[in-house]
N, C-alpha and C positions, 0 to 999 in steps of 0.2 A: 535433830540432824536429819537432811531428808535423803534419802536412797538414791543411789545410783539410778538411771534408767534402764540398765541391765538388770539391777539385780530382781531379785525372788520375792514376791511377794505374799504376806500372810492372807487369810482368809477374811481378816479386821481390815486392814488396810487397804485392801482390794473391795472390799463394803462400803468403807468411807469414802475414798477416792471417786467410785461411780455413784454414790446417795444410792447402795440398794440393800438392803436386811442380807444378813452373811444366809439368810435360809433361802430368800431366792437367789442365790451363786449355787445354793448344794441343788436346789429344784432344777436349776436351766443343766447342772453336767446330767443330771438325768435324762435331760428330754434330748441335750443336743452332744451328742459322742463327741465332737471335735473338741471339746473342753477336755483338756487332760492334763487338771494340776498335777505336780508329783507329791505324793503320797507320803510323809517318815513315817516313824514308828510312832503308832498310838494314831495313828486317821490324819495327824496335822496336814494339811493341805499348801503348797506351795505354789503361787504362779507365775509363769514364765511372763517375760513380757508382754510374748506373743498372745499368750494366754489370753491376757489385760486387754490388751488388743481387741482381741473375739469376743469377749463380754460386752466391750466397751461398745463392738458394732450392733450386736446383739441386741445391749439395752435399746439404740439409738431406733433401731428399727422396731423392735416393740414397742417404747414408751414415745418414740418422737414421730415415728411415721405411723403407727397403729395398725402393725401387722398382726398377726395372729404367732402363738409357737409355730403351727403348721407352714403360714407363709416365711417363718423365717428359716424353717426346716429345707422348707421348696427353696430359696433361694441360696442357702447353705450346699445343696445336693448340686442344683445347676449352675450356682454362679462361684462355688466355693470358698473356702474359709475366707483369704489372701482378700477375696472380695469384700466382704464381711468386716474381715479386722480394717479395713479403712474406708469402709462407709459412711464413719460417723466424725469422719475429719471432713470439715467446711472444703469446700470445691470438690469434695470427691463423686464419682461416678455414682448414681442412686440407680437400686433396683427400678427396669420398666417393666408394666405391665402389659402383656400385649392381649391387643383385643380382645375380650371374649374367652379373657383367661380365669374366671371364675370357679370356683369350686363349685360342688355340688347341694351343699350344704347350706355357705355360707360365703360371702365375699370376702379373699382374703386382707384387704384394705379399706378403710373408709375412713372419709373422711371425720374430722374431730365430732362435728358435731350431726352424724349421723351415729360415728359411732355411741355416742352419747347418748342419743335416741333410741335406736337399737339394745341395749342394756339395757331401760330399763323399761322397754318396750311401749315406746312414744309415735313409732312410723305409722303403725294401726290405728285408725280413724277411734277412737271412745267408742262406742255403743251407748246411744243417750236415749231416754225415751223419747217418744215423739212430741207430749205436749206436757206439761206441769200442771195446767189448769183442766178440770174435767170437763168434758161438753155441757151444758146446759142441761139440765134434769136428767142428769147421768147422778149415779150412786159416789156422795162422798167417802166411802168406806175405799179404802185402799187396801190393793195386797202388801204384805211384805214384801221389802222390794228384795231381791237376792244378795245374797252374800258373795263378793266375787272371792274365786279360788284364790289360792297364794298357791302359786308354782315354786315348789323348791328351788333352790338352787346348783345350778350344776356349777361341776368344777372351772370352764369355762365362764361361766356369770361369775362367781369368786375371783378367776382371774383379770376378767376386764374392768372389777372394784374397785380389786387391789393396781393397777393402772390406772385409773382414774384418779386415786387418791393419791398415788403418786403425783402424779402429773399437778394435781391442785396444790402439792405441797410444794411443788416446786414454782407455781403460781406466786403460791402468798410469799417464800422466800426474795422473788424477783420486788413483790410488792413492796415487803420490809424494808430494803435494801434502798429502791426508787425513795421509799418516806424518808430513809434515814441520810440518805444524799441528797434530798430537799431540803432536810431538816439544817443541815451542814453547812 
């Protein structure tokens, strides 16, 4: 039986609805205050429509436009909630970026397949040696070549992953679906 559009949402259902793990819903009310299920007894979590709403613009802007938390934070502050919960309905008004509006760090958007590169750090030229074969009466003996470092990973790298993998999973889903209505 399926809910009202008014009614209250659980924390399952509101997971399922948007395709996102019920632990990234508890991660985003951390980072972005304007999520405020009501709470019963014992933690249960309930969400208003509105609520539904704000997540739903939230995802669209991280998983579908490839903002960062921060930039959806920035445009949460400046363009607020009302903006947000219906960004991610078709014709609605999309955040613009105005010139030269960059961060310091880090660009708040890129494109898919920058950001892609970016991740897992493709924009930087390789470092190759210069020749493979050795000069002419040069010494066959070779150094060891270097071990390159493994940069840990910060919480931000984990988070553009875990987007990526989303994103692919919703790839292969569109693809199943394309086979399975060829197949038809």
């Amino acid at each position: 039986m399926d809910k009202s559009p008014d009614a209250f949402r659980t924390i399952s259902e509101v997971a399922d609805e948007l395709d996102v793990p019920q632990h990234v819903l508890r991660f985003w009310e951390s980072r972005f205050p304007q999520i405020k299920p009501m709470k019963r007894a014992g933690g249960r979590r309930y969400y208003r429509p509105d609520d539904v709403d704000l997540l739903r613009g939230i995802r669209h802007l991280l998983y579908g436009e490839g903002y960062t938390i921060r930039g959806v934070q920035r445009i949460l502050r400046e363009q607020g909630p009302k903006f947000v919960q219906s960004v991610w309905q078709p014709g609605a008004a999309q955040p613009s970026a105005e010139p030269g509006d960059e961060t310091s760090d880090e660009s708040e958007q890129l494109a898919p397949d920058q950001a892609a590169r970016a991740l897992f750090g493709l924009l930087k030229a390789p470092h190759a040696p210069e020749s493979e074969s050795a000069p002419a009466g040069a010494s066959t003996e070779r150094e060891p070549a270097a071990v390159p470092s493994t940069p840990s990973l910060t919480h931000e790298h984990v988070r553009r992953l875990q987007s990526a993998l989303h994103e692919l999973r919703e790839c292969r889903q569109l693809i199943d679906q394309a086979l399975k209505d060829e197949a038809a």
